[in-house]
The first five atom37 places (N, CA, C, CB, O) and aatype in JSON, in Angstrom:
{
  "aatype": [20, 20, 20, 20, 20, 20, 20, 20, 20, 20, 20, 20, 20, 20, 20, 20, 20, 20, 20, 20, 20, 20, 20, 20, 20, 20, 20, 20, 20, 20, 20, 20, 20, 20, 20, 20, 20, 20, 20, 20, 20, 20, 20, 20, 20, 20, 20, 20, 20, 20, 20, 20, 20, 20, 20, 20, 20, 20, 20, 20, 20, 20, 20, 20, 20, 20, 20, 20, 20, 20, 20, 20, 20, 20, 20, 20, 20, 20, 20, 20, 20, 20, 20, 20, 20, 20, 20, 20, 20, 20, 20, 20, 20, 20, 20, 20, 20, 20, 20, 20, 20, 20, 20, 20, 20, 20, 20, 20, 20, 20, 20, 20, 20, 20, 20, 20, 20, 20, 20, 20, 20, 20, 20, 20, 20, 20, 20, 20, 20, 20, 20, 20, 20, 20, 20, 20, 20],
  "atom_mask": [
    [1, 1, 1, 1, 1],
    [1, 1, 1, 1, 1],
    [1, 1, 1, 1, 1],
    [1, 1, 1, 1, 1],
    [1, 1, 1, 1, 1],
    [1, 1, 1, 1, 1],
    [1, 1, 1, 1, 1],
    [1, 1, 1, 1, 1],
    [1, 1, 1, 1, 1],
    [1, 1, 1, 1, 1],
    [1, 1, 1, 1, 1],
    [1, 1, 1, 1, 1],
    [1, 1, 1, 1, 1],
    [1, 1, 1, 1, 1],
    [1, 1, 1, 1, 1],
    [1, 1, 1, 1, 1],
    [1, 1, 1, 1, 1],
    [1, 1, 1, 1, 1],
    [1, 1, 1, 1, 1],
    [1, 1, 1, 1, 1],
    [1, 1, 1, 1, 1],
    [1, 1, 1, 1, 1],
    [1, 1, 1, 1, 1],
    [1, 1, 1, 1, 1],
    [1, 1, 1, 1, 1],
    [1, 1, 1, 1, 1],
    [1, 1, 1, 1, 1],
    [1, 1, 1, 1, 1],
    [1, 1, 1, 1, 1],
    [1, 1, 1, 1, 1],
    [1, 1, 1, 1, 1],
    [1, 1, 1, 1, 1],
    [1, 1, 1, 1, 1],
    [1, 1, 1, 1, 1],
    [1, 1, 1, 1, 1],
    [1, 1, 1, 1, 1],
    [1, 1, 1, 1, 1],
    [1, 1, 1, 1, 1],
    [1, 1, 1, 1, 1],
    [1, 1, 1, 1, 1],
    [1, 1, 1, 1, 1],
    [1, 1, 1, 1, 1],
    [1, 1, 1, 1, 1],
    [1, 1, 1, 1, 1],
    [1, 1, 1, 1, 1],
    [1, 1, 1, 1, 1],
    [1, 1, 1, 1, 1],
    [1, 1, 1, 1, 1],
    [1, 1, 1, 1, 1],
    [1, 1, 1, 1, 1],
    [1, 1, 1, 1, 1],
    [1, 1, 1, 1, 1],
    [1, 1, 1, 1, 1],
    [1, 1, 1, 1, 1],
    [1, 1, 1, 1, 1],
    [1, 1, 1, 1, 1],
    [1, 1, 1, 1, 1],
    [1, 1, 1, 1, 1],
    [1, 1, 1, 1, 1],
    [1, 1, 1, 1, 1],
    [1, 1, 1, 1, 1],
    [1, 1, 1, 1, 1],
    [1, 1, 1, 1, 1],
    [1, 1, 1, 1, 1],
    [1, 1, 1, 1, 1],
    [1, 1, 1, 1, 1],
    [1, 1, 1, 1, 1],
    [1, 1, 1, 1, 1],
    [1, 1, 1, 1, 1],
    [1, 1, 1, 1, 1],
    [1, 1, 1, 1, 1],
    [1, 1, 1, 1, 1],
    [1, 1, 1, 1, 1],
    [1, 1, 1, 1, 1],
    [1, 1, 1, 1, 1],
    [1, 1, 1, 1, 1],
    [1, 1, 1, 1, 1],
    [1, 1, 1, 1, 1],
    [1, 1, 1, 1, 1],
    [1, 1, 1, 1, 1],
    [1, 1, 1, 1, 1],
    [1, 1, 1, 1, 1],
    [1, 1, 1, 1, 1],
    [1, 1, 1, 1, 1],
    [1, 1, 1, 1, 1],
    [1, 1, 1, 1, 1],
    [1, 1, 1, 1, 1],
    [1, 1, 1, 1, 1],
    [1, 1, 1, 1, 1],
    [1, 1, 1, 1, 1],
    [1, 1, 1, 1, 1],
    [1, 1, 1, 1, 1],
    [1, 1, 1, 1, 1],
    [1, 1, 1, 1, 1],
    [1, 1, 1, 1, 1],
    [1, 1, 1, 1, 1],
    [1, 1, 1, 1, 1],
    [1, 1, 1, 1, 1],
    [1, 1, 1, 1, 1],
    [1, 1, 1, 1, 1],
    [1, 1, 1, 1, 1],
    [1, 1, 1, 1, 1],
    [1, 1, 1, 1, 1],
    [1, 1, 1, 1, 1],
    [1, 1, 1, 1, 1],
    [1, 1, 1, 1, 1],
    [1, 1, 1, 1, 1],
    [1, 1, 1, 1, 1],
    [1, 1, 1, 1, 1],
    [1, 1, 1, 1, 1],
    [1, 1, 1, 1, 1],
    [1, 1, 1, 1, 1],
    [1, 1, 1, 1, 1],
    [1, 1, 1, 1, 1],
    [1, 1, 1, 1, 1],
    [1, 1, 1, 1, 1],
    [1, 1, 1, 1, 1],
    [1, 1, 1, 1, 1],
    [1, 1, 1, 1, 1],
    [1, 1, 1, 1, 1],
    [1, 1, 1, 1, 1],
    [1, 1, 1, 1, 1],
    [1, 1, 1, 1, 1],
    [1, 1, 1, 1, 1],
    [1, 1, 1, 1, 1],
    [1, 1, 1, 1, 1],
    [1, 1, 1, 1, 1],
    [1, 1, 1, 1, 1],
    [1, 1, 1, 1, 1],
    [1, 1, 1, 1, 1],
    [1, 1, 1, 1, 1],
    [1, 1, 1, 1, 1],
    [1, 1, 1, 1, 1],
    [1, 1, 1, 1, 1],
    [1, 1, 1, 1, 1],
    [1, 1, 1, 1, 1],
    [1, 1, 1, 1, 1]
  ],
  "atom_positions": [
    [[-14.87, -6.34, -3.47], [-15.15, -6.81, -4.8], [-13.86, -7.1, -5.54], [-15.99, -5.81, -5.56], [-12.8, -6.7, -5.08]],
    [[-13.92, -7.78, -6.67], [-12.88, -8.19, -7.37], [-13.36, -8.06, -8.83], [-12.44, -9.58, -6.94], [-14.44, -8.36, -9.34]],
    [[-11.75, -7.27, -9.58], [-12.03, -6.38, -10.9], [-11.09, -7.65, -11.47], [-11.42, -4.37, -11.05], [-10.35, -8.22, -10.68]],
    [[-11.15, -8.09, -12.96], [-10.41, -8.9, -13.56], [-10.45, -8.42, -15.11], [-10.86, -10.29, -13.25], [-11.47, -8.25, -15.77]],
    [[-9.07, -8.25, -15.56], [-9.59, -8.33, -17.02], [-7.86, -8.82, -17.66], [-10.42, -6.43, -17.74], [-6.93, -8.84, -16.86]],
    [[-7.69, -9.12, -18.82], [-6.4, -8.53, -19.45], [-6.23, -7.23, -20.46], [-5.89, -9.6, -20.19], [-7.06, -6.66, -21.17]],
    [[-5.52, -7.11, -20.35], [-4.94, -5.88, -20.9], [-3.86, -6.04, -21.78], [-4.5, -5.05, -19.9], [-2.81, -6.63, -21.52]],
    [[-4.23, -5.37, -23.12], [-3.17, -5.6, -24.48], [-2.99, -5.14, -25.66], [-3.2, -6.57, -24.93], [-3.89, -5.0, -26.49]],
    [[-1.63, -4.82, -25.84], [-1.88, -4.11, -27.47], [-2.46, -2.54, -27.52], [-3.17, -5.1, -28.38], [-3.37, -2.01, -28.17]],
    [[-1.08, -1.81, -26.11], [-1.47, -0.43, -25.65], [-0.67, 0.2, -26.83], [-1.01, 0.08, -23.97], [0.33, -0.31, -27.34]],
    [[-1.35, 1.62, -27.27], [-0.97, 2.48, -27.96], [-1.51, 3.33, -28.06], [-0.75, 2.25, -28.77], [-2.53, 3.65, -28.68]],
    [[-0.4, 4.11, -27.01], [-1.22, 5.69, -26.95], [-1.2, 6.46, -28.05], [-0.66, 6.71, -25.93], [-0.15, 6.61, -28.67]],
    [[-2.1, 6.9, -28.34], [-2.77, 7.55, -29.54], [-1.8, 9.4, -29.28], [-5.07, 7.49, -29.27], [-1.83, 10.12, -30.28]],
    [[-1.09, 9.95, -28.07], [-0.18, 10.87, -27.9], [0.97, 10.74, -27.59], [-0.47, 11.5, -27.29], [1.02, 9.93, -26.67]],
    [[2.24, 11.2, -27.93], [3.31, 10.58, -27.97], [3.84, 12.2, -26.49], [4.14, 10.28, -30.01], [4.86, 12.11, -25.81]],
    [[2.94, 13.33, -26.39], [3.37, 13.94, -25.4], [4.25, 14.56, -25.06], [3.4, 13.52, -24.86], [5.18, 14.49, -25.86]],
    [[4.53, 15.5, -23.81], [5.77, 16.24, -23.51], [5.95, 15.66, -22.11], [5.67, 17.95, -23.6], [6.67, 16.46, -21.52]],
    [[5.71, 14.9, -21.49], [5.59, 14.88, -19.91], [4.38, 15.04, -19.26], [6.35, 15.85, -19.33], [4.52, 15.21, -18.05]],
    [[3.31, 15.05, -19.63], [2.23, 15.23, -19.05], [1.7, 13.76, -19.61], [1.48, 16.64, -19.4], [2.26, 13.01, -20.4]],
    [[0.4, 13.61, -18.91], [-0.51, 12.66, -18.72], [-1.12, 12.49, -20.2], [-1.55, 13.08, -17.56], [-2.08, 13.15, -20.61]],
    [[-0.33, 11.37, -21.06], [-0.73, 10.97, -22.62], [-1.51, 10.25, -22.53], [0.14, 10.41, -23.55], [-2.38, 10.41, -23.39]],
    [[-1.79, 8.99, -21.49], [-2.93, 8.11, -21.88], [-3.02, 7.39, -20.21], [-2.51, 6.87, -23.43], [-2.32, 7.69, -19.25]],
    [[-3.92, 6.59, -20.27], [-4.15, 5.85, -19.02], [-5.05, 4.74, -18.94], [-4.57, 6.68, -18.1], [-6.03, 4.82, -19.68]],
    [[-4.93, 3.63, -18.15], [-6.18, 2.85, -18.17], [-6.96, 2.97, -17.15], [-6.0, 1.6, -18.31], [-6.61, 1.9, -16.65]],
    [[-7.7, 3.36, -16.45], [-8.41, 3.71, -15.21], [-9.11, 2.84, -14.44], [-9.23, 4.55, -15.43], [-10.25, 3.28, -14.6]],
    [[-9.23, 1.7, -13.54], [-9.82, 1.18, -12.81], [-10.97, 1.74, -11.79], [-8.99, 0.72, -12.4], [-10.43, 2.22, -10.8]],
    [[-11.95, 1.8, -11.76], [-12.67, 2.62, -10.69], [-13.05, 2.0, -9.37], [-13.89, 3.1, -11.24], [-13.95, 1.17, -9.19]],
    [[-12.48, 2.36, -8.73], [-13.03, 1.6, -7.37], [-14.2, 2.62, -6.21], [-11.39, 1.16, -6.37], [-14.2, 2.61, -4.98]],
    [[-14.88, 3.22, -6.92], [-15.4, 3.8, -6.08], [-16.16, 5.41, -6.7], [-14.28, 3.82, -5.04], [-15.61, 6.16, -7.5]],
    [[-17.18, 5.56, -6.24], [-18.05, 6.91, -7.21], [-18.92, 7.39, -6.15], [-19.18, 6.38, -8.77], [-20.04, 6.89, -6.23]],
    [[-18.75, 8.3, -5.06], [-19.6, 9.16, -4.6], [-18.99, 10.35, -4.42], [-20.19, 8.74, -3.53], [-18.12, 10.59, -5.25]],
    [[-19.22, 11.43, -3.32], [-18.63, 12.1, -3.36], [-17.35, 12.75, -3.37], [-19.01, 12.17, -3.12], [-17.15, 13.94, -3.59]],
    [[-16.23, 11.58, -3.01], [-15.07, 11.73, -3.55], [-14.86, 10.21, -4.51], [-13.97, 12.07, -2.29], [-15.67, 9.38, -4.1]],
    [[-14.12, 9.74, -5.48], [-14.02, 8.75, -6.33], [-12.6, 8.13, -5.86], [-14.15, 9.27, -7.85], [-11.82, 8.78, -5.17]],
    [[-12.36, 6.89, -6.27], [-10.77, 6.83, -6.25], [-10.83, 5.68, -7.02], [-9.86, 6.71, -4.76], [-11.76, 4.88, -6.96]],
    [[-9.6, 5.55, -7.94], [-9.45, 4.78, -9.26], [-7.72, 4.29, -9.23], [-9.91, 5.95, -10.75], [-6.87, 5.15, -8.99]],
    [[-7.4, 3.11, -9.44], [-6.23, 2.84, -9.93], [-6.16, 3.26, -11.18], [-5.93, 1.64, -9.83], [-7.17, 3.23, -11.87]],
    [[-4.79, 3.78, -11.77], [-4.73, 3.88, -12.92], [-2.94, 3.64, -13.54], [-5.48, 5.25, -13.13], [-1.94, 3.83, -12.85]],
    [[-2.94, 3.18, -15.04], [-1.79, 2.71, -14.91], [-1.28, 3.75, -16.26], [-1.7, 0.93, -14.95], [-1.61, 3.58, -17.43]],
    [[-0.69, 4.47, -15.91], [-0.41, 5.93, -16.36], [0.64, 5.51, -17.89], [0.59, 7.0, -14.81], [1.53, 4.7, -17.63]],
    [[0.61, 5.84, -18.95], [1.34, 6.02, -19.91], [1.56, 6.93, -20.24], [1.17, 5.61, -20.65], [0.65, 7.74, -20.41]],
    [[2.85, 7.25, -20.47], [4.01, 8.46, -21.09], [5.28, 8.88, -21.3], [3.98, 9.23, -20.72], [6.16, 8.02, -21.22]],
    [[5.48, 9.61, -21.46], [7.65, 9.55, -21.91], [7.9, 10.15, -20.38], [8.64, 11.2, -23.77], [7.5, 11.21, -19.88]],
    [[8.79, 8.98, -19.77], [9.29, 9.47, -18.82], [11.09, 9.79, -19.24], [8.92, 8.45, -17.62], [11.83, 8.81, -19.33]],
    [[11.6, 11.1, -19.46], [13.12, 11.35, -20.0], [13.16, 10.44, -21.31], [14.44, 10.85, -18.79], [13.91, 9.49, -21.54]],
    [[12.08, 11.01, -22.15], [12.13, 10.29, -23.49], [11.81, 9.03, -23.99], [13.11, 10.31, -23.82], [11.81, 8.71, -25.18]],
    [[11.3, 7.68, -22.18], [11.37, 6.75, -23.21], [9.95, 6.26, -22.72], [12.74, 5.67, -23.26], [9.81, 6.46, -21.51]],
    [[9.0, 5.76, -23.25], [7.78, 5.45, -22.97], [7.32, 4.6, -22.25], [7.32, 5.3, -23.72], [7.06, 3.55, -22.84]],
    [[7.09, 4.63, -21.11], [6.77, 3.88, -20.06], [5.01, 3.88, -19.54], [7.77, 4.44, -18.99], [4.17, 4.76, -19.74]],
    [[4.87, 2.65, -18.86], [3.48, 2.69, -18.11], [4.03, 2.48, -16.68], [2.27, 1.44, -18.61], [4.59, 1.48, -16.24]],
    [[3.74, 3.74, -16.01], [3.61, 3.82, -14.27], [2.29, 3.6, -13.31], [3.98, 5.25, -13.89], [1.36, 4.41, -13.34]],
    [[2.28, 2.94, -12.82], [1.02, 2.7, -12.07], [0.43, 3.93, -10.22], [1.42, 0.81, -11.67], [1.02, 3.86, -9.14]],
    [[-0.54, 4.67, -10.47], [-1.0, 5.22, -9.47], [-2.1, 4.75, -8.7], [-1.19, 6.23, -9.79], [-3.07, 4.36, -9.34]],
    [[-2.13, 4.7, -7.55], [-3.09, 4.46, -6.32], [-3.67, 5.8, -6.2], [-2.34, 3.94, -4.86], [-2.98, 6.75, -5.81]],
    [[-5.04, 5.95, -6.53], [-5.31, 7.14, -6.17], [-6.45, 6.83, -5.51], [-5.38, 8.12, -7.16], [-7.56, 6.93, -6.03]],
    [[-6.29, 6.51, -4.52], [-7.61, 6.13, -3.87], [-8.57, 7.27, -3.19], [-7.26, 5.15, -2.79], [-9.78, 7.11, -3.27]],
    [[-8.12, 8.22, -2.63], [-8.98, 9.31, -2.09], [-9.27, 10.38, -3.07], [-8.35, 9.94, -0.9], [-10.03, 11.26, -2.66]],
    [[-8.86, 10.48, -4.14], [-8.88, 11.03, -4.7], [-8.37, 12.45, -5.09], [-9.51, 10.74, -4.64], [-8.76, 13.25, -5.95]],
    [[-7.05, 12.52, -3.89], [-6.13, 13.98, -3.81], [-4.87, 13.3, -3.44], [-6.62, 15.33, -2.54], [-4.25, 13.6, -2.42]],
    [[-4.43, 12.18, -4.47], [-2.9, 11.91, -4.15], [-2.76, 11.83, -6.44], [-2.47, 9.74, -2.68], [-3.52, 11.52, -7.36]],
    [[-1.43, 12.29, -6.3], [-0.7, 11.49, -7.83], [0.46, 11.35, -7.74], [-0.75, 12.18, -9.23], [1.23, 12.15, -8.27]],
    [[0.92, 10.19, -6.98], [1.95, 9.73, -7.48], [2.26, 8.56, -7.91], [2.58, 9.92, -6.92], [1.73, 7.55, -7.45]],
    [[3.15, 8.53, -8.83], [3.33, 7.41, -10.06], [4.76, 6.3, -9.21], [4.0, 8.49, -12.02], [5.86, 6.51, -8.71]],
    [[4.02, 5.3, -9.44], [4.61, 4.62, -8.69], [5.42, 3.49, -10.32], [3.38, 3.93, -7.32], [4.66, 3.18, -11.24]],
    [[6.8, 3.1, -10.34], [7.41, 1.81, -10.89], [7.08, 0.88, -10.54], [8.49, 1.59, -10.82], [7.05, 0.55, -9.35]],
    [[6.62, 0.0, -11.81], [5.95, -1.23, -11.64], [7.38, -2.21, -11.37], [4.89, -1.63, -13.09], [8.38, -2.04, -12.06]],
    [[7.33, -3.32, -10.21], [8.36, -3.9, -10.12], [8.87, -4.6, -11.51], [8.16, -4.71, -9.06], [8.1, -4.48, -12.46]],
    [[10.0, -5.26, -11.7], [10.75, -5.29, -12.61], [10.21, -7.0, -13.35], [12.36, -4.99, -11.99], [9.89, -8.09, -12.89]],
    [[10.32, -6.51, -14.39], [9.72, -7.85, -15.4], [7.8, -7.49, -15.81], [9.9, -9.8, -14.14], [6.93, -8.16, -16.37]],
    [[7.81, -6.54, -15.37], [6.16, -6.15, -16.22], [6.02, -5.33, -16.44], [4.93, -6.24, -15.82], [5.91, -4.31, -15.76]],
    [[5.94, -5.67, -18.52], [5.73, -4.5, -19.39], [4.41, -4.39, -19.83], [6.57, -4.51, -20.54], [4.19, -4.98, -20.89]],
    [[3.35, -3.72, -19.26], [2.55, -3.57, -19.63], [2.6, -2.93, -21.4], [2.09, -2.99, -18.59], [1.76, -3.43, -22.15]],
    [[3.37, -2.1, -21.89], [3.21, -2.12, -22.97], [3.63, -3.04, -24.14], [3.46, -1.27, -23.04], [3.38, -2.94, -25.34]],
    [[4.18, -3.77, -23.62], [4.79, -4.81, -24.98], [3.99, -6.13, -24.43], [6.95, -5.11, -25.1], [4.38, -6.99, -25.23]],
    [[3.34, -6.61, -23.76], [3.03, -7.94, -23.39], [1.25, -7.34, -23.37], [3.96, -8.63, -21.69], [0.63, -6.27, -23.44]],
    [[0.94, -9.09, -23.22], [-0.61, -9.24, -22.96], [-0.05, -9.7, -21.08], [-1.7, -10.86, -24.29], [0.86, -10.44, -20.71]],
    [[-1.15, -8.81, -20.18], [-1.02, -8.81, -19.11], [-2.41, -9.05, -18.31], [-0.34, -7.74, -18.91], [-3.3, -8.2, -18.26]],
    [[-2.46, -9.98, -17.85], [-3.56, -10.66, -16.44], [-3.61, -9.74, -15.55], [-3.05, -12.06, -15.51], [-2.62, -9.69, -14.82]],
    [[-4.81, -8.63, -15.25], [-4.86, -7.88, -14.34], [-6.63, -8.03, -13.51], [-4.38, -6.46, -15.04], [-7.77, -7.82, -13.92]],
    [[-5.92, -8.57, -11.96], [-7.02, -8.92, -10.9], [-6.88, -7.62, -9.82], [-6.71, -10.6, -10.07], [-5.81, -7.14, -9.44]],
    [[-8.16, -7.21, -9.46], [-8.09, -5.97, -8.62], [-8.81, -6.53, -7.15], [-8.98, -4.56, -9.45], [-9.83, -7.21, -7.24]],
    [[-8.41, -6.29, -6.2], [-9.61, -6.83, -5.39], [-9.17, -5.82, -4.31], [-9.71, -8.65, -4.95], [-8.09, -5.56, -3.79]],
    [[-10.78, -5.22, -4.11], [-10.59, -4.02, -3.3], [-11.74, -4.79, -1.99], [-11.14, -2.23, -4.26], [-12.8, -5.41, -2.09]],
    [[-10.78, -4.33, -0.68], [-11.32, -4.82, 0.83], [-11.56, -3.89, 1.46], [-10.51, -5.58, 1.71], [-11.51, -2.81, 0.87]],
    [[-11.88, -3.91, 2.82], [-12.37, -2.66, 3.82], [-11.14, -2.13, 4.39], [-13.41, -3.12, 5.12], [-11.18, -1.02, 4.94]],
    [[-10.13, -2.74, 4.34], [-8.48, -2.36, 4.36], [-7.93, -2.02, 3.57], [-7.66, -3.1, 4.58], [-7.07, -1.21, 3.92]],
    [[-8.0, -2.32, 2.08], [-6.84, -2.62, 1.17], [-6.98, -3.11, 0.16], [-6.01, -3.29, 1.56], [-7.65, -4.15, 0.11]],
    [[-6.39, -2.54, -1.1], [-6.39, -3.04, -2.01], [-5.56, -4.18, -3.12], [-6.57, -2.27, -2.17], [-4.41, -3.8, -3.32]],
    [[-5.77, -4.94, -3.56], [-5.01, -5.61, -3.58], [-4.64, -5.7, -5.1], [-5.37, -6.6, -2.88], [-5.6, -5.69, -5.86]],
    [[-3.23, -5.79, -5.71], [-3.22, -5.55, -7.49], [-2.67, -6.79, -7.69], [-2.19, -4.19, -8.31], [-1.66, -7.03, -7.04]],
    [[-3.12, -7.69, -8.47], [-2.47, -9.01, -9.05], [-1.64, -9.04, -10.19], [-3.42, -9.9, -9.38], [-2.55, -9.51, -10.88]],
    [[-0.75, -8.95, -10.95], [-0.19, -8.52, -12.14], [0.33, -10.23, -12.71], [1.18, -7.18, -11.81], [1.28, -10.87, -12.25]],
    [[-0.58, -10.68, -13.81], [-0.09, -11.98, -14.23], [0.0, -13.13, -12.7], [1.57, -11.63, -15.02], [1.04, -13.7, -12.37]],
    [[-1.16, -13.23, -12.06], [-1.2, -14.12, -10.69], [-0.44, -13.96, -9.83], [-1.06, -15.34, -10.77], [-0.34, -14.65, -8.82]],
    [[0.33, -12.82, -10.21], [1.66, -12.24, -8.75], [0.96, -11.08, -8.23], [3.6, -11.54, -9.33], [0.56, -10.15, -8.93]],
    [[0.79, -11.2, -6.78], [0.53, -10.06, -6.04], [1.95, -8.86, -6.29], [0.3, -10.64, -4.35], [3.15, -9.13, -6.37]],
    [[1.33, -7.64, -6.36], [2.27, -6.75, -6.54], [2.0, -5.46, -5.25], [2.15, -6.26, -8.19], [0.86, -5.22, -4.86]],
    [[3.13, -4.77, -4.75], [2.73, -3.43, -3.99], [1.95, -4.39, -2.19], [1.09, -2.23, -5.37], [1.19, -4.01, -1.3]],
    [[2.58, -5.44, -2.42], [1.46, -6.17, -0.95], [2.21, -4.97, -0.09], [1.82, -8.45, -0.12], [3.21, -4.37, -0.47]],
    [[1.69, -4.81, 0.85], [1.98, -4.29, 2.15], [2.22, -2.57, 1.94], [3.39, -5.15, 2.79], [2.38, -1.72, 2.82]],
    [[2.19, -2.41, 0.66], [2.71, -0.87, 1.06], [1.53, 0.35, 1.53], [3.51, -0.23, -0.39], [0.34, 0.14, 1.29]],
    [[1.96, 1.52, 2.15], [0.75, 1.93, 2.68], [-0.24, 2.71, 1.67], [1.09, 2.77, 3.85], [-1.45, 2.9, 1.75]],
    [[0.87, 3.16, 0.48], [-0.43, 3.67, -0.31], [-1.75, 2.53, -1.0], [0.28, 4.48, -1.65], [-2.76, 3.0, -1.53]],
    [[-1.53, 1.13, -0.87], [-2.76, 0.48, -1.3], [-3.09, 0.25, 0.15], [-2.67, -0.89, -2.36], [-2.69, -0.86, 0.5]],
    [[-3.57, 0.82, 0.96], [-4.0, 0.89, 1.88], [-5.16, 1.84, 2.25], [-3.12, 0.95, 2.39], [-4.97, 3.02, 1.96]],
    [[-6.85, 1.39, 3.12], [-7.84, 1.98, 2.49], [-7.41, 3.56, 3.68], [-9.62, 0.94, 2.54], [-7.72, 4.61, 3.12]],
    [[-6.9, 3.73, 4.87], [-6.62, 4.52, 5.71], [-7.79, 5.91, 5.47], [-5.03, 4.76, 5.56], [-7.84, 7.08, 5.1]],
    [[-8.75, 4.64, 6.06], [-10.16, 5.29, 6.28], [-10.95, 6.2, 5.07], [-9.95, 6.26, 7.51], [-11.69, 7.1, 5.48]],
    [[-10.82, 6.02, 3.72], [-11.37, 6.72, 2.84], [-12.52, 6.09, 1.99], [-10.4, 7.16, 2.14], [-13.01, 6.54, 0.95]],
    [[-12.91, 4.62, 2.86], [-14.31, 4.31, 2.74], [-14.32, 3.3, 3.62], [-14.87, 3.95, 1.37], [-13.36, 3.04, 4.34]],
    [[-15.6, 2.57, 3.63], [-16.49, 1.95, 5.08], [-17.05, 0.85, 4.15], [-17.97, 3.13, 6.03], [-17.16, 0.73, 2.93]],
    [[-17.3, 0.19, 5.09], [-18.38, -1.26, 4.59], [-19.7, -0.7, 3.65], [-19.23, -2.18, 6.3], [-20.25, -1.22, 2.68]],
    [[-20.02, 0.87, 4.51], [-21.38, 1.25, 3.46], [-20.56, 2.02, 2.01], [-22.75, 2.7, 4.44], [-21.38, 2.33, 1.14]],
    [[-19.64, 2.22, 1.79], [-18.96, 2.97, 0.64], [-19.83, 2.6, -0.49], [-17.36, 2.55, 0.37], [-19.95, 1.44, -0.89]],
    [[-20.5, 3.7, -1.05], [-20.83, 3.14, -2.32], [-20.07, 2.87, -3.27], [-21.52, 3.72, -2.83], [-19.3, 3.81, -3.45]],
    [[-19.81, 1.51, -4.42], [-18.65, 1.11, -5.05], [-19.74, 1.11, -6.41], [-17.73, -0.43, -4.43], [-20.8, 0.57, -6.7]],
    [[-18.92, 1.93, -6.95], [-19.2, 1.53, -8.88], [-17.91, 0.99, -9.19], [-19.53, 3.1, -10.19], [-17.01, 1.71, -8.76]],
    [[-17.53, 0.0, -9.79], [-16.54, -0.56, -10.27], [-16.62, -0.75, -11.74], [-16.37, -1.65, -9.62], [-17.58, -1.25, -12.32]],
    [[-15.63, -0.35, -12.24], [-15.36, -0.23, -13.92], [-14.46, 0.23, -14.41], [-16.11, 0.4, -14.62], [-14.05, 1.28, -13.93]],
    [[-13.85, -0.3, -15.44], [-12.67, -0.18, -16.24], [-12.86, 1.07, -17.11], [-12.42, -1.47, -17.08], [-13.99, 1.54, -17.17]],
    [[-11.99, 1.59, -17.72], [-11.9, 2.76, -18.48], [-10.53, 3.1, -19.71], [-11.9, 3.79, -17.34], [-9.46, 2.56, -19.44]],
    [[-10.55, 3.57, -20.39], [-9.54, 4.0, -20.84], [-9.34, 5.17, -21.32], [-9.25, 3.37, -21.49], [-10.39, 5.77, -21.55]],
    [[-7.97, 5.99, -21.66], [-8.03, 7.26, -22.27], [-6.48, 7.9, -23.0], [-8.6, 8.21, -21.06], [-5.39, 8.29, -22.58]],
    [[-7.19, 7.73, -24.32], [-6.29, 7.51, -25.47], [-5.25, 6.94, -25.23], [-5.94, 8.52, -26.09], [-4.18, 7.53, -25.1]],
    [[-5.41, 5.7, -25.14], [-4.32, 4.49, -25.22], [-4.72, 3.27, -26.11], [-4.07, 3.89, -23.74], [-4.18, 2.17, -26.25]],
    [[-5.9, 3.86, -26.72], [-5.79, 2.55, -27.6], [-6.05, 0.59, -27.25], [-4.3, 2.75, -27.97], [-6.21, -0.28, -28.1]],
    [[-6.01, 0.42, -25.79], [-5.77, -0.83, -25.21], [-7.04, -1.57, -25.42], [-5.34, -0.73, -23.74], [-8.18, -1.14, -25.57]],
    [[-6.36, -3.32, -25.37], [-7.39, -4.22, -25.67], [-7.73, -4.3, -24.37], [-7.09, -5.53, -26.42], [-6.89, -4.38, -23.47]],
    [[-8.75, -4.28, -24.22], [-9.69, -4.9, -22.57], [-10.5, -6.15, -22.9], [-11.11, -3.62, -21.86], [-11.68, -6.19, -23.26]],
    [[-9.62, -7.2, -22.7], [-10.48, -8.83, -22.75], [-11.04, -9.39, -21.76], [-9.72, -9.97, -23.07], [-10.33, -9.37, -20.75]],
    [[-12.06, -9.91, -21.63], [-12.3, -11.0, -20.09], [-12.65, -9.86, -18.82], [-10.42, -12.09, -19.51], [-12.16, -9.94, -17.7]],
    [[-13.51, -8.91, -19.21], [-13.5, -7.92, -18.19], [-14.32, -9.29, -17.21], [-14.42, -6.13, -18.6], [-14.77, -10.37, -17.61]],
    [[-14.29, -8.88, -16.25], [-15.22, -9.58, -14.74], [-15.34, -8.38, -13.72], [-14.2, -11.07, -13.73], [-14.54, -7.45, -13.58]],
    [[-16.15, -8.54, -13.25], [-16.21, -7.61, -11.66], [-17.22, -9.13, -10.7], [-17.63, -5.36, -11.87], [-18.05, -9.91, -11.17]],
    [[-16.81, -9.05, -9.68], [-17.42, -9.73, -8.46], [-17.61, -9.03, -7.24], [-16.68, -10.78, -8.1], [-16.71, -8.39, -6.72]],
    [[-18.47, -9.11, -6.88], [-18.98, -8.54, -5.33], [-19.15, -9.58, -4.57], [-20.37, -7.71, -5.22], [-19.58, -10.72, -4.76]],
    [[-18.77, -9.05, -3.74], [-18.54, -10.23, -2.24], [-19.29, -9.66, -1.17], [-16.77, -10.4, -1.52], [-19.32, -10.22, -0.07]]
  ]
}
């Protein structure tokens, strides 16, 4: 399936110590284990950043740097999700981002029968969600 929306005009509503202030949550998936992209906001050494996590099985967190030139917090940003029986795929403004690496990779934590709820989310960040879409294929 394929998740589409933009995203804009983030403001986390916690300014935080290092812990998890806000997030936007993608869901790719809801049975007995879940797994969700999410694009993490908070003070990393004081200065406020959005890091993006693959959490696809639902027992990994790590925060991954978004390659260089996308600020999710100061810009309006084009975000396409398209999740396969391999792999997931993140579009950031019509640029594939993270291609090939193994954490967007499905390494067996669902099947063709996977049940998929797909849906956007947020949590205290304040963000505009425009043009949501979801498609099933």
């Amino acid at each position: 399936f394929e998740i589409s929306f933009t995203l804009s005009d983030i403001k986390p509503l916690v300014l935080g110590n290092g812990d998890i202030d806000a997030k936007v949550l993608v869901y790719l998936k809801s049975e007995r284990v879940t797994s969700s992209l999410q694009f993490v906001i908070k003070n990393y050494d004081g200065v406020r950043k959005v890091k993006f996590t693959a959490n696809l099985n639902d027992a990994t967190w790590t925060e991954y740097e978004l390659p260089s030139g996308y600020d999710l917090l100061n810009n309006q940003t084009d975000i396409k999700i398209v999740r396969t029986d391999t792999e997931v795929q993140l579009y950031l403004n019509n640029n594939r981002v993270f291609e090939g690496e193994k954490f967007m990779k499905n390494s067996n934590y669902w099947g063709k029968k996977t049940i998929a709820t797909p849906g956007i989310g947020t949590f205290k960040c304040g963000a505009t969600i425009t043009n949501p879409k979801v498609t099933l294929k």
